[in-house]
VEXSE-854865 format. One line per 2 residues: number of its first residue (from 0); for each residue x, y, z of N, C-alpha, C, CB. Coordinates in Angstrom, 3 decimals. Atoms other than C-alpha are relative to their C-alpha. Glycine has a CB too. Layout:
N
NUM> X/Y/Z/X/Y/Z/X/Y/Z/X/Y/Z; ... .
This chain:
182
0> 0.493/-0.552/1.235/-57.959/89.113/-9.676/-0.614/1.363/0.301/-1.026/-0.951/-0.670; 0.966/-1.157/0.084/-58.882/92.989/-10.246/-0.425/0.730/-0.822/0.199/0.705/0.521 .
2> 0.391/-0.179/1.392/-60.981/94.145/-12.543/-0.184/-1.080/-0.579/0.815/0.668/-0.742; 0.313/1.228/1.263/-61.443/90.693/-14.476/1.397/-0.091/-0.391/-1.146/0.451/-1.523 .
4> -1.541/0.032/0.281/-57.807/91.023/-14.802/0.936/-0.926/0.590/0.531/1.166/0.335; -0.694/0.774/-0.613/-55.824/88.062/-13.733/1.699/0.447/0.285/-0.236/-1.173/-0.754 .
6> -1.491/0.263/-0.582/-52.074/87.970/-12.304/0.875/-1.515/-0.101/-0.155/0.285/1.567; -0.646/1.258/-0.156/-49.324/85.463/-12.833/0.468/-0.558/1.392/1.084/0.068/-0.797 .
8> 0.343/0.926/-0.585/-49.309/82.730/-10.097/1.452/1.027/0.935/-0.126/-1.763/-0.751; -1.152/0.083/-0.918/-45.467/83.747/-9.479/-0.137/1.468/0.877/1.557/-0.180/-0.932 .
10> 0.008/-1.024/-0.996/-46.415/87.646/-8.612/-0.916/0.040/0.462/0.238/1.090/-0.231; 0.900/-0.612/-1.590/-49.175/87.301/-6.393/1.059/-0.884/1.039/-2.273/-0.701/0.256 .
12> -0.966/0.663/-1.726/-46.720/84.872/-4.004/1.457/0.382/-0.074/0.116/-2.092/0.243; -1.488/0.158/0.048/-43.469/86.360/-4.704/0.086/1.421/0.396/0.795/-0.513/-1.482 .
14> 0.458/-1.400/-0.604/-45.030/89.903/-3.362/0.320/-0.007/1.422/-1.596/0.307/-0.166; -0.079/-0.181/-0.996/-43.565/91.694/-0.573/-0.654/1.453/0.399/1.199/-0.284/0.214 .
16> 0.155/-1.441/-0.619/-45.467/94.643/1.042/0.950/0.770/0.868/-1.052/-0.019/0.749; -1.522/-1.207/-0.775/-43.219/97.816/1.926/-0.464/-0.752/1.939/-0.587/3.021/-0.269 .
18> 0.142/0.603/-1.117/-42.588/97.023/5.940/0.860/1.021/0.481/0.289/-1.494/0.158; -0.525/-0.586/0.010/-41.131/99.727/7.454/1.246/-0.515/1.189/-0.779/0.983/-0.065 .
20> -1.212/0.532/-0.762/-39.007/97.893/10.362/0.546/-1.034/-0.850/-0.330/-0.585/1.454; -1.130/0.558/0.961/-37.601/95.898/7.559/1.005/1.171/-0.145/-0.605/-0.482/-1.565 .
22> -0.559/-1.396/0.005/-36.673/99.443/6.618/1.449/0.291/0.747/-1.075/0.884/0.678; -1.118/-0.472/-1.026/-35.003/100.282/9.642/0.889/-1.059/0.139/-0.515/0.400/1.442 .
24> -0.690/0.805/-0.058/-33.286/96.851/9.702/1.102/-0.170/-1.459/-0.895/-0.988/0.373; -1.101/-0.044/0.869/-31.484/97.473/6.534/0.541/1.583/0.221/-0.474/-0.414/-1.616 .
26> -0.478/-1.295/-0.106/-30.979/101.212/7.640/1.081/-0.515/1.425/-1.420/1.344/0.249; -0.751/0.746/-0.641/-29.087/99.007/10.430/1.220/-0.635/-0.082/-0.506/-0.572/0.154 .
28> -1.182/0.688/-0.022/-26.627/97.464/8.545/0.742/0.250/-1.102/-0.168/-1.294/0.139; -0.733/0.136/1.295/-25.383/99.433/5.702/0.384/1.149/0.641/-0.608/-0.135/-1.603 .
30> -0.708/-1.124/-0.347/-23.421/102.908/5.806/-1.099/1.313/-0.248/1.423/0.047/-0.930; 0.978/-0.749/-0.465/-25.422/106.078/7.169/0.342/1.340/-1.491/0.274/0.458/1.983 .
32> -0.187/-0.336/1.200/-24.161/107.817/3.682/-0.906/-0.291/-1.077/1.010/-0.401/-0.246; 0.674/1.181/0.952/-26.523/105.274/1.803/-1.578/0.073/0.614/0.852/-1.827/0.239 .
34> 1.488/0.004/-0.550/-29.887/106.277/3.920/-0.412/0.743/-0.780/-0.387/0.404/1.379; 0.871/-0.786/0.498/-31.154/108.686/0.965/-0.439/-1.013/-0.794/0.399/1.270/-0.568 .
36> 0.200/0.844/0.954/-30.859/105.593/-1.562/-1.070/-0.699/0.863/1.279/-0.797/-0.565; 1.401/0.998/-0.341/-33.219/103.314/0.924/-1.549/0.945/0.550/0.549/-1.219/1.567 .
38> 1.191/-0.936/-0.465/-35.359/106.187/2.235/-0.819/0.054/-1.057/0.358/1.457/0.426; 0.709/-0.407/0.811/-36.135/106.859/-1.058/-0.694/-1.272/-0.663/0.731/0.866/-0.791 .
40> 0.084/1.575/0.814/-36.497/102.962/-2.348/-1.546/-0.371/1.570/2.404/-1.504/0.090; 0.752/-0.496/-1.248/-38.735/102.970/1.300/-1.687/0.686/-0.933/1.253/1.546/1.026 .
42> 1.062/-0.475/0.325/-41.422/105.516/-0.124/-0.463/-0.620/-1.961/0.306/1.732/0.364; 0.473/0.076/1.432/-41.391/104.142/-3.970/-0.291/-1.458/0.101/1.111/0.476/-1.257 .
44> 0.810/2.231/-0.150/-42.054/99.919/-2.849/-1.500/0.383/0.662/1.245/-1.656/1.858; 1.505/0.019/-0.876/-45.019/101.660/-0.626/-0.602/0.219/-1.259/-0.433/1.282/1.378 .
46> 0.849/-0.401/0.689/-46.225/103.052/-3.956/-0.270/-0.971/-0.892/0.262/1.084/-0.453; 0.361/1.172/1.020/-45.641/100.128/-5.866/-1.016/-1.031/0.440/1.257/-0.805/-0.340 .
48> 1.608/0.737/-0.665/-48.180/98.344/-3.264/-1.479/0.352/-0.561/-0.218/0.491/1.646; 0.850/-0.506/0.559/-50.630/100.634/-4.490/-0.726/-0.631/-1.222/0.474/0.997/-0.184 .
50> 0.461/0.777/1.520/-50.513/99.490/-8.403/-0.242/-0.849/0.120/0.675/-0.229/-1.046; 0.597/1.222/0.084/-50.865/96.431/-7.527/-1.450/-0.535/1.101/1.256/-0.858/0.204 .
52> 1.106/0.197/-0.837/-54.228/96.818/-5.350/-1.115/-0.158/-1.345/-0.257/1.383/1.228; 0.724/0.146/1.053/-55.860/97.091/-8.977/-0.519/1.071/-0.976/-0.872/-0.569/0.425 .
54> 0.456/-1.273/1.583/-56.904/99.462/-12.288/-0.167/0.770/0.516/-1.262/0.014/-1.098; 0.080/-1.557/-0.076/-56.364/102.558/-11.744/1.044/1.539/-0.721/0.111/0.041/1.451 .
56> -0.228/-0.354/0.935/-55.405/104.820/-13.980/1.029/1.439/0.896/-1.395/0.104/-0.995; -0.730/-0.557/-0.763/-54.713/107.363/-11.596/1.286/0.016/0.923/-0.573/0.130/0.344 .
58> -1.399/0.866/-0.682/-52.335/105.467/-9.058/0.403/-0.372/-1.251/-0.203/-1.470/1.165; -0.752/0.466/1.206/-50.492/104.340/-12.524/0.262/1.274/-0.343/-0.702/-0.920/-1.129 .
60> -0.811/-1.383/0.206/-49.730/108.141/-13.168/0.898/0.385/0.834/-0.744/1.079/-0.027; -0.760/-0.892/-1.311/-48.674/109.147/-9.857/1.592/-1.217/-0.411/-1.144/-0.233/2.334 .
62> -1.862/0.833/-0.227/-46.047/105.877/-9.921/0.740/0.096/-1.358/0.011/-2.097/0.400; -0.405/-0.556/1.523/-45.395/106.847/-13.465/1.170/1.212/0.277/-1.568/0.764/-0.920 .
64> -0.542/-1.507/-0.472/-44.261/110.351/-12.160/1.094/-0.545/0.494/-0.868/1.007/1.133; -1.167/-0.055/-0.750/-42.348/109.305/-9.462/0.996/-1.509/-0.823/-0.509/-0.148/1.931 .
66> -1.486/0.762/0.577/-40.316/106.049/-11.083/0.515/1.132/-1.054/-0.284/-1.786/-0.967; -0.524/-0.472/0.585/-40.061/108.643/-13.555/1.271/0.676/0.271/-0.695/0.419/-0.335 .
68> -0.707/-0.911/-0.797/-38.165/110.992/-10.933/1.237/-1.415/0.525/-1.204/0.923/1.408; -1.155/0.543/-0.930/-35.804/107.681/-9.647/0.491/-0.288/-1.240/-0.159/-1.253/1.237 .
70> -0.558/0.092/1.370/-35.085/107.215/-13.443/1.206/1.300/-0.014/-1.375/0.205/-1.258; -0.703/-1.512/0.612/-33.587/110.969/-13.785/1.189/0.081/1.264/-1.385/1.756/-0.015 .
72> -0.952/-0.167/-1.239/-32.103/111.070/-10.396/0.432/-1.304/0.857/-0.718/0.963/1.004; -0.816/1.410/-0.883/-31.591/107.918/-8.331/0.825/-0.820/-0.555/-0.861/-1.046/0.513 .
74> -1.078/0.542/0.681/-30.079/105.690/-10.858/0.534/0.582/-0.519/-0.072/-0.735/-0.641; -0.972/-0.260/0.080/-28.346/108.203/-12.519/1.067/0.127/1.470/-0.253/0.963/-0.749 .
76> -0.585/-0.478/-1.204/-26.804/109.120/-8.969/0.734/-1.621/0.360/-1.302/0.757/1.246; -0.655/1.416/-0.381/-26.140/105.214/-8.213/0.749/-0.377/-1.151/-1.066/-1.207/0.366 .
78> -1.292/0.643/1.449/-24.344/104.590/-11.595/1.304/0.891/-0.091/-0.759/0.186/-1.934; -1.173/-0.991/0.037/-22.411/108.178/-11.371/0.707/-0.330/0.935/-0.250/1.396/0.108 .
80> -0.460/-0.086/-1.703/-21.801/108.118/-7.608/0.784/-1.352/0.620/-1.536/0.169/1.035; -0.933/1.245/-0.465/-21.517/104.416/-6.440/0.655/-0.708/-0.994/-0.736/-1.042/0.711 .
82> -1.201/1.060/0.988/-20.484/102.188/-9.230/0.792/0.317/-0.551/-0.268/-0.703/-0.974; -1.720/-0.035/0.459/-17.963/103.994/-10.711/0.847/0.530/0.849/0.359/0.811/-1.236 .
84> -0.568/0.549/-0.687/-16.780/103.865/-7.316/0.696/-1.284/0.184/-0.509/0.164/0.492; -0.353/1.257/0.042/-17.229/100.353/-7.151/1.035/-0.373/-0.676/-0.844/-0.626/-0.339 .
86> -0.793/0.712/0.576/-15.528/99.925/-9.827/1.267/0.299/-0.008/-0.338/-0.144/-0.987; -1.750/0.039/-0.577/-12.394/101.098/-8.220/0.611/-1.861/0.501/0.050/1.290/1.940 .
88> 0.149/1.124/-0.298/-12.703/97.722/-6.568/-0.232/-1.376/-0.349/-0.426/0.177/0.391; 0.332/1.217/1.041/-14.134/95.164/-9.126/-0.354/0.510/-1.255/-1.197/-0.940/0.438 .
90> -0.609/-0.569/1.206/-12.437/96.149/-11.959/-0.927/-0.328/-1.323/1.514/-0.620/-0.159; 0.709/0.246/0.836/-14.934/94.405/-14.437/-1.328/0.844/0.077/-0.086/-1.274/0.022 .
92> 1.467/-0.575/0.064/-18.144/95.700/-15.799/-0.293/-1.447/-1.082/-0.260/2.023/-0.786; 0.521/1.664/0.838/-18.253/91.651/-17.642/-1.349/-0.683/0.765/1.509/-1.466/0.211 .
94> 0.884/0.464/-0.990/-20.051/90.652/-14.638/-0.090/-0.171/1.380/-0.179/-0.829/-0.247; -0.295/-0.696/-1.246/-21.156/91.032/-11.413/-0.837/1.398/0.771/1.322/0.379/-0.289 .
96> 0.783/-1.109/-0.424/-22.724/93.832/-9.389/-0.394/0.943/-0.752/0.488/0.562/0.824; -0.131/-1.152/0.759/-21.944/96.354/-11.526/-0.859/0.171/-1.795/1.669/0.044/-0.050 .
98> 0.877/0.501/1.063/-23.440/94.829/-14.877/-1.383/-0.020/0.393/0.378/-1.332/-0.422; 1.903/0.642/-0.038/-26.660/93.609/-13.432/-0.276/1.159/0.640/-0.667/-1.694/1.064 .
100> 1.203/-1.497/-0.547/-27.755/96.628/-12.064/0.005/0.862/-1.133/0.576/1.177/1.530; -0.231/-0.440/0.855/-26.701/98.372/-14.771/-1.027/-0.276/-1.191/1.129/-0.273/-0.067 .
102> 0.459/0.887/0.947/-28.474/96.135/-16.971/-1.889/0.257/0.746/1.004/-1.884/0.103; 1.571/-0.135/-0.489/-31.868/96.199/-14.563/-0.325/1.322/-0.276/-0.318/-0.292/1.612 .
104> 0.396/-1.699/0.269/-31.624/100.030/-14.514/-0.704/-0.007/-1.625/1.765/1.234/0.029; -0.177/-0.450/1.130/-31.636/99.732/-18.266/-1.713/-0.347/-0.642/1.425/-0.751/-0.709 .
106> 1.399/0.892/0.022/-34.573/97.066/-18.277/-1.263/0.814/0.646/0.212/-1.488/0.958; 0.822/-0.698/-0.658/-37.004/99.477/-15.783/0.238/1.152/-0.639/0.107/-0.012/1.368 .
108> 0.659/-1.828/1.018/-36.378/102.622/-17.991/-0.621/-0.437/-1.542/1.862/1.499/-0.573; 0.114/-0.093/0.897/-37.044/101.000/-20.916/-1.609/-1.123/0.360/1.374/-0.206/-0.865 .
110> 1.467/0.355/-0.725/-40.312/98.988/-19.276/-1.261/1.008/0.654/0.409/-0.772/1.181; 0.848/-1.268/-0.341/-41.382/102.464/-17.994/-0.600/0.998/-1.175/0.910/0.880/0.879 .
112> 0.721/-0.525/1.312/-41.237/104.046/-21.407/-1.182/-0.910/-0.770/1.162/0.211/-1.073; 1.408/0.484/0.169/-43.566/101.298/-22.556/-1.596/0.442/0.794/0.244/-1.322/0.288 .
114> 2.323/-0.165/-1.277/-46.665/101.893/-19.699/0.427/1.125/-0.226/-0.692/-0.525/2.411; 0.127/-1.686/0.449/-45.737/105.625/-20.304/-1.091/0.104/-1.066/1.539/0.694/-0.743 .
116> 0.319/-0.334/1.467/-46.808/105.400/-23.518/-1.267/-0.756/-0.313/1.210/-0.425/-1.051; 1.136/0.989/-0.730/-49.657/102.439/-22.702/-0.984/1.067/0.692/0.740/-1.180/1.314 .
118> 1.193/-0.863/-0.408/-50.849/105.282/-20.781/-0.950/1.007/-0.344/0.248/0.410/0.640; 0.704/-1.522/0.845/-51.198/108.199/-23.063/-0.828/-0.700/-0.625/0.946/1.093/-1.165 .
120> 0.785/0.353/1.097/-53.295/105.907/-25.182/-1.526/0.274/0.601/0.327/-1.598/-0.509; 1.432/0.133/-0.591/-57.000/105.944/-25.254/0.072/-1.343/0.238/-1.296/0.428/-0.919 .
122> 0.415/1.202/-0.164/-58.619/103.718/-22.929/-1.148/-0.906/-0.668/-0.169/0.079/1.038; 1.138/0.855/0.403/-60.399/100.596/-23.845/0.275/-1.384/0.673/-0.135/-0.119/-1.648 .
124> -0.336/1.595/-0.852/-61.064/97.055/-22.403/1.754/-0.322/-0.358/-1.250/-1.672/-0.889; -1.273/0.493/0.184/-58.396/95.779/-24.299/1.685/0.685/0.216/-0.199/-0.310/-1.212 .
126> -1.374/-1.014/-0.108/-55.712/98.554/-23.955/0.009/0.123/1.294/0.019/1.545/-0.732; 0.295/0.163/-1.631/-56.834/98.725/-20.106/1.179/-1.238/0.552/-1.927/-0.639/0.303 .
128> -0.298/1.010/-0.760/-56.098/95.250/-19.412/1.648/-0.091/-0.549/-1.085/-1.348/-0.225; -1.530/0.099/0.621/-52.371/95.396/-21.332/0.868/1.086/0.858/0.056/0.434/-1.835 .
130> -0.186/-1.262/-0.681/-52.048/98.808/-19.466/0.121/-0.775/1.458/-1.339/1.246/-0.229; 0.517/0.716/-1.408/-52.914/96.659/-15.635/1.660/-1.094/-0.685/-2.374/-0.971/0.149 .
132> -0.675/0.991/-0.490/-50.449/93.798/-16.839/1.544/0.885/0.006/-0.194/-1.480/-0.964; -1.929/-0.693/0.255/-47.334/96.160/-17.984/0.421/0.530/1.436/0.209/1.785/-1.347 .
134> -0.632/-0.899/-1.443/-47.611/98.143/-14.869/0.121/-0.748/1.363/-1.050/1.316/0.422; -0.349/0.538/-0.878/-47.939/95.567/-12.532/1.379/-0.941/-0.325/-1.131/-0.568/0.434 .
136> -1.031/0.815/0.115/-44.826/93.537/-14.319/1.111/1.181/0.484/0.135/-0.735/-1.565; -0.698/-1.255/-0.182/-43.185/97.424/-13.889/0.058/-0.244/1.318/-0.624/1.375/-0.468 .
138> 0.023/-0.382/-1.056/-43.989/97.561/-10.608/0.486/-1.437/1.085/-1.402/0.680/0.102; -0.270/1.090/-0.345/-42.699/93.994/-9.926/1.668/0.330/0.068/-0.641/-1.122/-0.951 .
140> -1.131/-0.064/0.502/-39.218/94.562/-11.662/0.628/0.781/1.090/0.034/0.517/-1.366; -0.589/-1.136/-0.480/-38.770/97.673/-9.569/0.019/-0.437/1.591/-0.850/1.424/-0.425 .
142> 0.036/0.751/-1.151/-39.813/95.755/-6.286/1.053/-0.689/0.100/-1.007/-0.763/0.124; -0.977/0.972/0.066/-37.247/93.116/-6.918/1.080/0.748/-0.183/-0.161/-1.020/-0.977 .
144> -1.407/-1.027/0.033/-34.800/95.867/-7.939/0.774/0.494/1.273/-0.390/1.375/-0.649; 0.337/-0.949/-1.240/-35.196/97.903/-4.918/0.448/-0.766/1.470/-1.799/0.341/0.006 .
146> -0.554/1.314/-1.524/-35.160/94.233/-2.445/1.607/-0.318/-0.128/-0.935/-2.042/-0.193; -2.025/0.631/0.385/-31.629/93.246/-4.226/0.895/1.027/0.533/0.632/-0.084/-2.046 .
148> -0.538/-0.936/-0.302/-30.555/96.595/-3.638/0.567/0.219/1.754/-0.919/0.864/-0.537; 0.396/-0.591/-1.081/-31.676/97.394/-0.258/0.665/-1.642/1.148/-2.015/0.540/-0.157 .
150> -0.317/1.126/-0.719/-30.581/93.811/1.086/1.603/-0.596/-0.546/-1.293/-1.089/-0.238; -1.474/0.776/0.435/-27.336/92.868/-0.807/0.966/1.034/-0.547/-0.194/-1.226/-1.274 .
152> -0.732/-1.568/0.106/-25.904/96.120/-2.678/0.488/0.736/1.038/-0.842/0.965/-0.490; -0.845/-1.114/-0.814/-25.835/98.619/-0.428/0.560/-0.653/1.047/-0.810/1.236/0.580 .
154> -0.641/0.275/-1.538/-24.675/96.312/2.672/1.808/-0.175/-0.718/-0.884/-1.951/1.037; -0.766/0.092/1.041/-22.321/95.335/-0.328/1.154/0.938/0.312/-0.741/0.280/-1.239 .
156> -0.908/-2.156/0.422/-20.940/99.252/-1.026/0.641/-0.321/1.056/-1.080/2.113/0.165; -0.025/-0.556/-1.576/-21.075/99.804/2.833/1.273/-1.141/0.652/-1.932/-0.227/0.972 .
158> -1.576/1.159/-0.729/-18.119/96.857/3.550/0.911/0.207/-0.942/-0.145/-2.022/0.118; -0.990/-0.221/1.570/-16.018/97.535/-0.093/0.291/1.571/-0.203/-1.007/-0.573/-1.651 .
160> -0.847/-1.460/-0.005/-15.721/100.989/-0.310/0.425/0.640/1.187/-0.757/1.068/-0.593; -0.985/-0.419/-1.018/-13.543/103.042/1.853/-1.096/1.342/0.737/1.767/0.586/-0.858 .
162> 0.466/-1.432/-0.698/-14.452/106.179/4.397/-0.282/1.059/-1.490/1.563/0.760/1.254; -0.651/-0.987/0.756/-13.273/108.310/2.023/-1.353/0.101/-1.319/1.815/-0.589/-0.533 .
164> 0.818/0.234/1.246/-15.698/107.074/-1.050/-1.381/-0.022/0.851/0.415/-1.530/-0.990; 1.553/-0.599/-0.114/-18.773/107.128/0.794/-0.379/1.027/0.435/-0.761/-0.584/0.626 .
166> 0.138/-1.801/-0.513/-18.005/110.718/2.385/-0.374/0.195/-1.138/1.376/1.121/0.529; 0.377/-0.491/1.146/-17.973/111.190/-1.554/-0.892/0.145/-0.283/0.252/-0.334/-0.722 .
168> 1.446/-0.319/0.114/-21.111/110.048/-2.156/-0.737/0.730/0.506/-0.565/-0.688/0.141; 1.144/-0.860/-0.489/-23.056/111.980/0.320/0.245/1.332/-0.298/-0.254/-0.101/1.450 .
170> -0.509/-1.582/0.960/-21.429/115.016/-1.099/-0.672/0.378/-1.136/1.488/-0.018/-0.663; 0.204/0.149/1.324/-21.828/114.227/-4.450/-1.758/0.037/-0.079/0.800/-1.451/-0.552 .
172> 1.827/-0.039/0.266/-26.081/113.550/-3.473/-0.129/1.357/0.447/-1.188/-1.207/1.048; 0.481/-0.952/-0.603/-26.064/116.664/-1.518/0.608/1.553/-0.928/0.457/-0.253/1.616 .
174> -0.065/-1.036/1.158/-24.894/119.052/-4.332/-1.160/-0.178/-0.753/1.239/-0.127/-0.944; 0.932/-0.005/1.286/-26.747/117.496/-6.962/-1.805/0.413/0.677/0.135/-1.938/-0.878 .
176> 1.420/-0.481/-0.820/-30.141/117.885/-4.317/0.056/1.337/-0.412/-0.082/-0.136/1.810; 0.182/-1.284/-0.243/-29.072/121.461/-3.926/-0.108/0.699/-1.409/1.109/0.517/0.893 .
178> -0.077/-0.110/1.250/-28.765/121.492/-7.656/-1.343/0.358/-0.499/0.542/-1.130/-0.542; 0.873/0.562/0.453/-31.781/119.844/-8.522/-1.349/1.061/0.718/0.188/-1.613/0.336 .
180> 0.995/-0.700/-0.478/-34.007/122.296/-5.930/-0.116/1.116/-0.259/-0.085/-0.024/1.012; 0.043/-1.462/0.122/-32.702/125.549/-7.574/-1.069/0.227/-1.812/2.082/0.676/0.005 .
C-alpha cells in the first residue's frame, strides 16, 4: 500500500522488476536487428518500476512522456516495420501474433490517453487515488506487453522472417531515427 492507496492482490505478485541480465539473455536469443526494440523496452520496464514505488505525480509525467514517445515511434515502427512483414508469413490478421499486439498496442494508447488526461486534472484525494490506480494498471499492461514481446515475439520474428526482412527492418529504424533527429 502507498499513500493509503491499495493494489490488486494479482499486481503486487505478478510484478517483475526490470533485470538487466534477463536483458542480455533475450538480447541472446533473438536477431541483432531487433536490439533497438528490447533496448528500448529495457529502459521503459525500469521506468515502469518507478510508478509503481507510489504517488507521484512527477514520476507519472516523466512515464507519461516517454510511453508517450513508444506510442509515436516504437509501435508505430513494430506495426509498419515487423508485422506487415510478418504478415508475409501468417497471412491472417483473424488471429494470432499479429492481432493481439495489434489489439494491446491499441489498448495502451487508449489507457494512456485516459491517465493523460487524469493528469491534467486538478488534484484531489479522490482524483489522486483514480490517477495512482490508472497508472499503475498502465504501467502493468505495458510491463506485460513489453515481457510477451521481449520473450516470445521477437525470438518469434528472429526464426520466421528471412535475412533479407530483418536487414529491412534495421534500415527502415535507422532512417526513420535519422528522420526523427532532424
Amino acid at each position: 500500500m502507498a499513500n493509503g492507496f491499495a493494489r490488486s492482490k494479482q499486481e503486487q505478485t505478478d510484478w517483475q522488476p526490470a533485470n538487466a541480465d534477463e536483458y542480455k539473455q533475450v538480447l541472446s536469443i533473438i536477431s541483432p536487428q531487433l536490439y533497438p526494440y528490447v533496448t528500448e523496452h529495457a529502459e521503459l520496464s525500469t521506468l515502469m518500476d518507478e510508478v509503481r514505488e507510489g504517488f507521484d505525480r512527477d514520476v507519472y509525467r516523466t512515464a507519461l512522456d516517454a510511453i508517450g514517445e513508444e506510442l509515436e515511434h516504437h509501435f508505430r515502427y513494430e506495426e509498419e516495420f515487423i508485422l506487415s512483414k510478418l504478415a508475409n508469413h501468417i497471412p491472417t490478421e483473424e488471429a494470432g501474433p499479429i492481432k493481439k499486439l495489434k489489439s494491446e498496442h491499441q489498448i495502451i494508447r487508449d489507457r494512456h490517453a485516459e491517465v493523460s488526461k487524469l493528469l491534467g486534472e486538478s488534484p484531489s484525494e479522490e482524483s489522486d487515488k483514480e490517477l495512482m490506480q490508472k497508472m499503475n494498471l498502465l504501467a502493468y499492461l505495458l510491463k506485460k506487453h513489453i515481457e510477451k514481446e521481449d520473450h516470445y515475439f521477437f525470438p518469434l520474428v528472429s526464426l520466421v522472417l528471412t535475412e533479407a526482412e530483418k536487414d529491412q527492418i534495421a534500415v527502415e529504424i535507422a532512417a526513420e531515427n535519422r528522420h526523427s533527429d532532424k
